[in-house]
C-alpha positions as CSV (number, residue, x, y, z in Angstrom):
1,X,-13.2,-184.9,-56.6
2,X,-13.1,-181.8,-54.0
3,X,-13.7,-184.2,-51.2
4,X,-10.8,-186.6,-52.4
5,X,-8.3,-184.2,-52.5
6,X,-8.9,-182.5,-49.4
7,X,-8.8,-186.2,-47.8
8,X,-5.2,-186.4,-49.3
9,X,-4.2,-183.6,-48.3
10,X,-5.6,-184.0,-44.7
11,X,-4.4,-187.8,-44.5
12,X,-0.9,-186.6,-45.5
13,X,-1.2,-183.4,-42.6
14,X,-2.1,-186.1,-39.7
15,X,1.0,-188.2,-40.6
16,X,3.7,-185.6,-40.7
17,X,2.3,-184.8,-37.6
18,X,1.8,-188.5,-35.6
19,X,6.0,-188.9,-36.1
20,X,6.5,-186.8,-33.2
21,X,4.3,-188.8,-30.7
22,X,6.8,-191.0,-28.8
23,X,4.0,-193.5,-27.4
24,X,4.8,-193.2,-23.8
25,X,1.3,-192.9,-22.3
26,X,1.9,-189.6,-20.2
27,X,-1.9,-188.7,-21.7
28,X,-3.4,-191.5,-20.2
29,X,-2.8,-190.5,-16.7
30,X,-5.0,-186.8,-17.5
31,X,-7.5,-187.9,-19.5
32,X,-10.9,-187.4,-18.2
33,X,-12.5,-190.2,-20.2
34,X,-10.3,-193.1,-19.6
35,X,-10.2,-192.5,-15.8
36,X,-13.8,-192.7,-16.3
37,X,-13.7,-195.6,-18.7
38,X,-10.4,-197.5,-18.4
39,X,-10.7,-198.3,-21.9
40,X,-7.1,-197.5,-23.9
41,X,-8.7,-197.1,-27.0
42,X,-10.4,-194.0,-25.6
43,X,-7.4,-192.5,-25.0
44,X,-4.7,-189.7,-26.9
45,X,-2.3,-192.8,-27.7
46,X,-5.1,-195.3,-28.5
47,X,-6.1,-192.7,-30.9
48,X,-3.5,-191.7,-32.7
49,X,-2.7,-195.6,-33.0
50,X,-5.7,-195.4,-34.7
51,X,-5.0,-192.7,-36.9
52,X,-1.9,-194.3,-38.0
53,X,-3.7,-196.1,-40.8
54,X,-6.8,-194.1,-40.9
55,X,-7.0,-194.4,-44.3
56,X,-7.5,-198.7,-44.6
57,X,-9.2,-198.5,-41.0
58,X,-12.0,-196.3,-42.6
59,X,-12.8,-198.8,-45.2
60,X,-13.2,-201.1,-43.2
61,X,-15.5,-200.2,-40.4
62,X,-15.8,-196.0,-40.8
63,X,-18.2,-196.3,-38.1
64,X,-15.8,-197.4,-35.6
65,X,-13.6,-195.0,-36.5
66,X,-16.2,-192.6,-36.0
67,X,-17.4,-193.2,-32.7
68,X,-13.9,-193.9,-31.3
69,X,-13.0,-190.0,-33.1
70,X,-15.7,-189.2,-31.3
71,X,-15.3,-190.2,-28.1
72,X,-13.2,-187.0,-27.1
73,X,-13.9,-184.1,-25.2
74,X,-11.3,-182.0,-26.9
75,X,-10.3,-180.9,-23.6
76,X,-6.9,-180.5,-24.5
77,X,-5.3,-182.1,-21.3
78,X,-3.1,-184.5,-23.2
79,X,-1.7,-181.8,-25.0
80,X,-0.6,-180.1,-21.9
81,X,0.8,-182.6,-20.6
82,X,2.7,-184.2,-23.5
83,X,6.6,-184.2,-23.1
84,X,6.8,-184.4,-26.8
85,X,4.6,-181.6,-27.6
86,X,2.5,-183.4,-29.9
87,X,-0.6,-181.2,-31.0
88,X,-3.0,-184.0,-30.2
89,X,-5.9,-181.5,-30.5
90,X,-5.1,-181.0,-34.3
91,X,-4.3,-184.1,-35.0
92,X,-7.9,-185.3,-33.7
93,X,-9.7,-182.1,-35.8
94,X,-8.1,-182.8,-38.9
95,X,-9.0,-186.4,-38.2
96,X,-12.5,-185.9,-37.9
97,X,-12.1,-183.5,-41.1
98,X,-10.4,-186.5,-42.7
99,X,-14.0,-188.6,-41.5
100,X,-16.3,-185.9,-42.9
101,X,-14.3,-186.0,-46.3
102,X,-14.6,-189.2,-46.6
103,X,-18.3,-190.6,-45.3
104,X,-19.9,-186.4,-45.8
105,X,-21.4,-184.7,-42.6
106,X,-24.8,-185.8,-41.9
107,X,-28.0,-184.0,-42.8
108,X,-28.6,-182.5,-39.4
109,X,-24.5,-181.3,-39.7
110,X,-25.2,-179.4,-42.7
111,X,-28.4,-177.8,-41.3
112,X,-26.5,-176.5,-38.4
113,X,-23.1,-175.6,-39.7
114,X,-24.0,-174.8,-43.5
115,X,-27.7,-173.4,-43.0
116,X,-27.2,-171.7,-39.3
117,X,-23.5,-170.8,-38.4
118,X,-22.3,-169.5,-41.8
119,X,-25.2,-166.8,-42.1
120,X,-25.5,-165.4,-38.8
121,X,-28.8,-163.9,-39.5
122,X,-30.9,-166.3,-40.0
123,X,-29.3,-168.0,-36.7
124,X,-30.1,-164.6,-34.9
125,X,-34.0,-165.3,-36.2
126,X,-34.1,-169.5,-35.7
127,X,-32.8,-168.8,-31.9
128,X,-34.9,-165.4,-31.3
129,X,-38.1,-167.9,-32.4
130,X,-37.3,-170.2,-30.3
131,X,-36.8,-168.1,-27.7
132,X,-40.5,-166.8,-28.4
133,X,-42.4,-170.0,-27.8
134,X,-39.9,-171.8,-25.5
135,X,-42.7,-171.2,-22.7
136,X,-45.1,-173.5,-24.3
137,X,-42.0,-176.3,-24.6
138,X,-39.8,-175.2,-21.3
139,X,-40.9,-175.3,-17.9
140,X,-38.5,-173.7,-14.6
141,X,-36.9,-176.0,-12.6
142,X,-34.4,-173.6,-10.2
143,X,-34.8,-169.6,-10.9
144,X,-31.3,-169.6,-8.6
145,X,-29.5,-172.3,-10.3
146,X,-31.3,-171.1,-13.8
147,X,-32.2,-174.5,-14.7
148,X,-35.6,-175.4,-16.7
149,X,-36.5,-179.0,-18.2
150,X,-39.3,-180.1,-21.2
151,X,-43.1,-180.1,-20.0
152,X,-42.7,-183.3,-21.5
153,X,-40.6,-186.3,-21.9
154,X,-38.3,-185.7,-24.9
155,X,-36.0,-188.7,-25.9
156,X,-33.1,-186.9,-27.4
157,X,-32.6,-184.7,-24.0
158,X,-33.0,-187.4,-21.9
159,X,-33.1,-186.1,-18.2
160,X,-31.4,-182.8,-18.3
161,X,-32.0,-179.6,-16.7
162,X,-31.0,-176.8,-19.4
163,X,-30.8,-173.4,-19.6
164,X,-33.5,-171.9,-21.5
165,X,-32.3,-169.8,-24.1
166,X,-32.5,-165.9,-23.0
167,X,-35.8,-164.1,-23.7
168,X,-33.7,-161.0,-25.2
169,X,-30.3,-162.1,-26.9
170,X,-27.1,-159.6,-26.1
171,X,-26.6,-158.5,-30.2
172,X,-30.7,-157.4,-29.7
173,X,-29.8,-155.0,-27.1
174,X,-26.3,-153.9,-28.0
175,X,-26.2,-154.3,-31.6
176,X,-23.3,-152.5,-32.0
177,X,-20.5,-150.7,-30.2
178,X,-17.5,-148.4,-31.2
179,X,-16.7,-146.3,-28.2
180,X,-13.3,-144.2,-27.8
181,X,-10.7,-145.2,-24.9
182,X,-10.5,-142.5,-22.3
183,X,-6.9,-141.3,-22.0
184,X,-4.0,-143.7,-21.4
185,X,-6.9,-146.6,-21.8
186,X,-6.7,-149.7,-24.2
187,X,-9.1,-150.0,-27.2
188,X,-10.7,-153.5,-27.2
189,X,-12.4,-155.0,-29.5
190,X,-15.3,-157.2,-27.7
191,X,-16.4,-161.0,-29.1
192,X,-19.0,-162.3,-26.9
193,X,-19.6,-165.7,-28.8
194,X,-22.7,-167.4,-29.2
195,X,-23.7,-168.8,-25.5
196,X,-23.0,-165.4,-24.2
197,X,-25.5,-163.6,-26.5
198,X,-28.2,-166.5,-26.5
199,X,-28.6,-167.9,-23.9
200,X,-26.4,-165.7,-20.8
201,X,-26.5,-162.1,-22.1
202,X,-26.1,-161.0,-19.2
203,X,-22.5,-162.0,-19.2
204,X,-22.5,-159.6,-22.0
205,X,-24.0,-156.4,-20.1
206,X,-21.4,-157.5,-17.3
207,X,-18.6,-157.3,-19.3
208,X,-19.1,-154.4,-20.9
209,X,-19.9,-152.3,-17.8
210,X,-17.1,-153.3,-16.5
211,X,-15.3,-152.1,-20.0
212,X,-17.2,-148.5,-19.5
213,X,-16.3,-148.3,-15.8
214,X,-12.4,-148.7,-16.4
215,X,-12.9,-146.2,-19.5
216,X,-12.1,-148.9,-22.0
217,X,-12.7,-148.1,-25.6
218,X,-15.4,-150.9,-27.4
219,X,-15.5,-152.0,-30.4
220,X,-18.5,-155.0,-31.1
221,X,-19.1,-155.2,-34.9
222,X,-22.5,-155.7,-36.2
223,X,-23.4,-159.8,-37.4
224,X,-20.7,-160.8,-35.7
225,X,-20.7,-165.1,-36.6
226,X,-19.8,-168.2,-34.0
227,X,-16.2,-168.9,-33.2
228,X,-16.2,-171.8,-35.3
229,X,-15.5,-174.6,-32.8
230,X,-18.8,-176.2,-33.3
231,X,-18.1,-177.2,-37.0
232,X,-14.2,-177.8,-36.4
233,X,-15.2,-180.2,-34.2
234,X,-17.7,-181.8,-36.1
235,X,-15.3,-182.1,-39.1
236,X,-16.4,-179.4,-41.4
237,X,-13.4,-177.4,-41.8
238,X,-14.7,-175.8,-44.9
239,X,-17.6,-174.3,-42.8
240,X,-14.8,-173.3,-40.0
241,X,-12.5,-171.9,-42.2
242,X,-15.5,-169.8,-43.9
243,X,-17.0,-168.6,-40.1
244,X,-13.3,-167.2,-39.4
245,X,-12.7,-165.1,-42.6
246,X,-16.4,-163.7,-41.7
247,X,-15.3,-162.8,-38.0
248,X,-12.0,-161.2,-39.7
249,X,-13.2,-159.2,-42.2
250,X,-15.3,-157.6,-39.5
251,X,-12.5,-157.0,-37.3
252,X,-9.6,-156.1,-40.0
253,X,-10.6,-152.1,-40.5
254,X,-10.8,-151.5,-36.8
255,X,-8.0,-150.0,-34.7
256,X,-8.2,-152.1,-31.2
257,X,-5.0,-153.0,-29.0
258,X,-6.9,-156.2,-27.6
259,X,-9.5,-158.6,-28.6
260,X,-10.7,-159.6,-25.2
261,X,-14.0,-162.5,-24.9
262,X,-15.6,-164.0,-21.4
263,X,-15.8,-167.3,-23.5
264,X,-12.9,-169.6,-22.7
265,X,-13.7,-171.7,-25.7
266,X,-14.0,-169.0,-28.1
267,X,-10.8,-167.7,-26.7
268,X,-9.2,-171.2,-27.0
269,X,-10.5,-171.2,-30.4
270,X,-9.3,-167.7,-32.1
271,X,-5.8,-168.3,-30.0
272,X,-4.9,-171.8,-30.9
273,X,-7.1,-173.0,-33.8
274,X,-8.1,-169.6,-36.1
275,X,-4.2,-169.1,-36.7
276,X,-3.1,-173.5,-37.5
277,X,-6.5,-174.6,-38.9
278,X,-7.4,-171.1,-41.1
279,X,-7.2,-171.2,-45.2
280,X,-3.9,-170.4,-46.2
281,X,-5.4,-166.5,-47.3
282,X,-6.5,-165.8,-43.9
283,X,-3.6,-168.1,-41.8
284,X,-1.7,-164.5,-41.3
285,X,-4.6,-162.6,-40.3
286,X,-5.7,-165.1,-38.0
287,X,-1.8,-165.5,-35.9
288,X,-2.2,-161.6,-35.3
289,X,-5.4,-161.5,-34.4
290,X,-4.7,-164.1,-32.4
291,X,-1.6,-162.8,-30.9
292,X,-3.4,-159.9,-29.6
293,X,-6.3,-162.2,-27.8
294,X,-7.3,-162.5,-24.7
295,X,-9.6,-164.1,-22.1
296,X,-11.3,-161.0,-20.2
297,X,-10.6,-162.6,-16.8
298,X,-6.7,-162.3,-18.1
299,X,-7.6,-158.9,-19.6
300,X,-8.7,-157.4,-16.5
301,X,-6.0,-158.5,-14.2
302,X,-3.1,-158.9,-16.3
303,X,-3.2,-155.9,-18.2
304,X,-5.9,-153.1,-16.6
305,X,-4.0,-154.7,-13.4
306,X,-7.7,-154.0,-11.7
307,X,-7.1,-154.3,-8.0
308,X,-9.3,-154.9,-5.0
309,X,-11.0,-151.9,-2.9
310,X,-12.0,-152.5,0.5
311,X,-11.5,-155.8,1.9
312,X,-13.3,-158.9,2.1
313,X,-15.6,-159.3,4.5
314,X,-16.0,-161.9,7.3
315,X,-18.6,-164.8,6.8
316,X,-19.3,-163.7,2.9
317,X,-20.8,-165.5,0.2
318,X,-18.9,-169.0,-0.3
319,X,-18.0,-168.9,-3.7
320,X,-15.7,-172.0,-5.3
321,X,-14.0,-171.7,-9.4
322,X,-14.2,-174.2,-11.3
323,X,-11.4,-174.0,-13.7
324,X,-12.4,-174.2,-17.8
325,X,-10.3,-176.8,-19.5
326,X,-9.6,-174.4,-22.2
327,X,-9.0,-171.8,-20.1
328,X,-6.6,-173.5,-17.7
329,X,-5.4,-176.3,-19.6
330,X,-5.0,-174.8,-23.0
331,X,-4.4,-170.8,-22.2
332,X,-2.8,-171.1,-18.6
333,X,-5.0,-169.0,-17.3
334,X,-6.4,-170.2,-13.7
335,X,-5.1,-167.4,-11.3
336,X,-6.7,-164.5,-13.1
337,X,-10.6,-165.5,-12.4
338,X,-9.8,-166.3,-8.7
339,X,-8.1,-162.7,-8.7
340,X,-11.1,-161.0,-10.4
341,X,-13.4,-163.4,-7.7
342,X,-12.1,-161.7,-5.0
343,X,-12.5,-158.3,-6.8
344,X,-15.9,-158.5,-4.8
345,X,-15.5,-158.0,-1.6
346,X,-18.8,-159.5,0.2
347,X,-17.3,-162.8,-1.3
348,X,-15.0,-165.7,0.4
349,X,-13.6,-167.9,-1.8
350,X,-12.9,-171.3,-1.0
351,X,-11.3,-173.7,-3.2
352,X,-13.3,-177.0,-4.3
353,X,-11.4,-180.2,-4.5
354,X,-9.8,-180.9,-8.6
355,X,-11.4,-178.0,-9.5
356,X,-9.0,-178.0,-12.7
357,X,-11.2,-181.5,-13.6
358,X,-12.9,-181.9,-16.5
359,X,-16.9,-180.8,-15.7
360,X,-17.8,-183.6,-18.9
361,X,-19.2,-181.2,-21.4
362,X,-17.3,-180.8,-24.4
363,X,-19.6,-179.1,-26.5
364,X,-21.3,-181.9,-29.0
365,X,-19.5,-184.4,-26.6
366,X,-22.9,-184.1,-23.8
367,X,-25.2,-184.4,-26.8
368,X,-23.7,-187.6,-28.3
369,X,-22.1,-189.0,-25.1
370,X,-24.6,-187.6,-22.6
371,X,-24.3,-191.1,-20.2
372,X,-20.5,-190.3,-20.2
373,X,-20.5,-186.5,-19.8
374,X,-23.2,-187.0,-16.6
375,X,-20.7,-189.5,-15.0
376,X,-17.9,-186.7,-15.1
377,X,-19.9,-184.1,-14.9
378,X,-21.8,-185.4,-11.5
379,X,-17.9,-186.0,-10.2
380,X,-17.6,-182.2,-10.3
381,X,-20.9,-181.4,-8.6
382,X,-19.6,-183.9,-5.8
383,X,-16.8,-181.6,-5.5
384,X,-18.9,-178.3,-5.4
385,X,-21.1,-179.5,-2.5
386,X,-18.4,-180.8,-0.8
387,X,-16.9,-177.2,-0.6
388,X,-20.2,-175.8,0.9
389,X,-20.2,-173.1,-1.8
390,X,-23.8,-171.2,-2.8
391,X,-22.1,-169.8,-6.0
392,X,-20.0,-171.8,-8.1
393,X,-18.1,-169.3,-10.6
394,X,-16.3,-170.0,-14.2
395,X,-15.4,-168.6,-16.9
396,X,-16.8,-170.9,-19.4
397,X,-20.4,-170.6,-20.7
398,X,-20.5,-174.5,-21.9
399,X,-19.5,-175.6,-18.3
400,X,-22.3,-173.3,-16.7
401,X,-24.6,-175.1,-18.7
402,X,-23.2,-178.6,-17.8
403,X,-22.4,-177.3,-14.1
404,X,-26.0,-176.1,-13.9
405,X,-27.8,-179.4,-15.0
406,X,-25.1,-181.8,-12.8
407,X,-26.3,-179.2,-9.5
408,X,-30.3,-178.6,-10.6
409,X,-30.2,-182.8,-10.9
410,X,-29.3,-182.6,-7.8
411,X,-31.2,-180.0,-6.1
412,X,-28.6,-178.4,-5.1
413,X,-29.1,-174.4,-4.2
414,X,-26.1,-173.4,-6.0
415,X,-25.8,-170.0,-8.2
416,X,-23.7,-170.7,-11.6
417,X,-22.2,-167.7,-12.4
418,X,-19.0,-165.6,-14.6
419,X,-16.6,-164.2,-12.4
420,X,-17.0,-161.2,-14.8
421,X,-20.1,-160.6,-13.1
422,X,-19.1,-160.8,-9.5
423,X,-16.9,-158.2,-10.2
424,X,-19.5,-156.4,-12.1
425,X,-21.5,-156.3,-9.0
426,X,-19.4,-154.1,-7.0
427,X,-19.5,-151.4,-9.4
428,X,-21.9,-148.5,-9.8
């Protein structure tokens, strides 16, 4: 009965909000999956055509429904570029809630989001074992790229070049912080997200030295959980909603002036979804907590207004940005990483062509659609040769991972790093 009701109610939500969409296509011309595919079903308006009559349309074949749901990178150009100012993005998440109320999440969904997500310690312990016997699964590929692949062939990965999950996760080393602001400094509160403290800690150690260096206050709550995103996208709002009261509570007794993370889709995440997509009890919590958010490449340059030193050298490091969608698309940040890029001044920065295109990731998107996501993804590594780069920065930990297969595929002898951590490398 639960499930019915919350299909109602979701049904009715996507409805009010499909009136606004005028049908004139604008999101076909951006969106990364019909210039790859032509196919109009594939795109924002085919979609919400769709969704029109969701209800009769899941009757009838729920599996079509599904896939073509599914065939999104939530990338969040259409919305950006919608003269309307549809929320397409919401209108897709409550559609796939909409799915999952209707036809249940699958048994692997409710492992992951249900058994993993919402109890963060027995995540911490499932990732830290794997991370323990990886070696006997996980062989190197590129120490400078940071790519590995299976010892042996495993269907469901197909032919990609991962990163192996980090031997030491961030929340082992720094398990907790709550340091005071020197004087006249900011008091931050720090959310690293789950990439950054599996598998790229040392995103992590980067940001926060660069925190200590500028005398910024810290405060990193102990069994902090996941953003959420994973489980919104997947169509367990229940799961989503439960993930963000967790990360709340932990952050409503602290005094902080900022919330500042080096994940642009966590920062996406608790900016645009926490404060629509929350339970009604936590909706206010979530728009000031959101309000107060920021994306540490914004952080440092908008507000710490860091500034370079000596200046660049000639002949430096080539180093090209690749541009997050959710940073750039859904948070308008694209200036800020460049800025803190050239922070470093043994660097040169040269710009890659469409380096504002979609890499093809899209979180479960490259595990479901992994033929798709290699097509866009290779597109982008095109473009990063081209450039002549040896580092390719972002601030995105799902891109590094897709950025890093696409170049190690390749053999291309191309660093994937944070721009955080350039920076982080000038300073003593």
């Amino acid at each position: 009965m639960a499930d019915l009701i919350q299909l109602h109610r979701l049904l009715g939500q996507i409805e009010d909000q499909l009136a606004t969409c005028m049908r004139c296509g604008m999101c076909q011309a951006v969106c990364p999956v019909y210039a790859e595919t032509g196919r109009e079903a594939l795109v924002a308006r085919g979609k919400i055509a769709l969704l029109e009559h969701l209800a009769g349309k899941m009757i009838v074949d729920v599996d079509g429904v599904r896939e073509r749901l599914g065939t999104c990178l939530l990338c969040g150009a259409c919305a950006a570029n919608c003269p309307s100012g549809v929320k397409v993005l919401d209108i897709f998440l409550r559609a796939r809630a909409a799915l999952a109320a209707y036809q249940g999440l699958s048994p692997l969904q409710r492992l992951i989001f249900r058994g993993l997500l919402l109890h963060p310690q027995f995540f911490d312990a499932a990732v830290a074992l794997g991370a323990r016997f990886q070696g006997l699964f996980v062989r190197p590929v590129d120490p400078l790229v940071g790519s590995s692949c299976t010892r042996f062939p495993v269907a469901a990965l197909g032919p990609r070049h991962f990163t192996a999950l980090a031997a030491t996760a961030l929340h082992q080393t720094v398990p907790r912080r709550d340091t005071v602001a020197g004087p006249g400094r900011p008091q931050v509160a720090f959310f690293p997200g789950c990439l950054v403290d599996k598998v790229f800690p040392r995103i992590g150690q980067a940001v926060l030295k660069v925190l200590d260096h500028h005398g910024i206050g810290v405060f990193l709550p102990q069994g902090l959980a996941c953003c959420g995103i994973p489980a919104l996208a997947g169509g367990d709002q229940d799961s989503f909603q439960a993930l963000v009261k967790k990360n709340l509570d932990l952050f409503g007794a602290a005094d902080f002036d900022y919330l500042v993370t080096p994940c642009a889709t966590c920062t996406a995440t608790i900016v645009k979804f926490w404060p629509s997509l929350a339970a009604a009890a936590d909706a206010g919590r979530a728009a000031a907590l959101a309000a107060r958010t920021l994306d540490i490449n914004a952080f440092l340059i908008d507000i710490l207004k860091v500034t370079p030193g000596a200046g660049a050298v000639q002949n430096g490091i080539k180093v090209t940005v690749h541009d997050p969608c959710h940073l750039k698309k859904s948070l308008g940040v694209a200036a800020q990483p460049r800025a803190l890029v050239r922070l470093n001044p043994q660097v040169q920065l040269v710009e890659m062509k469409d380096a504002d295109a979609c890499c093809g990731c899209g979180g479960s998107f490259n595990l479901l659609h992994y033929d798709l996501s290699g097509r866009l993804g290779r597109h982008k590594r095109d473009n990063i040769a081209a450039s002549g780069a040896e580092v390719v920065a972002t601030g995105c930990p799902a891109c590094m991972l897709q950025l890093t297969d696409m170049l190690s595929q390749a053999g291309d002898r191309v660093a994937v790093r944070h721009p955080v951590e350039l920076y982080a490398d000038t300073l003593r």
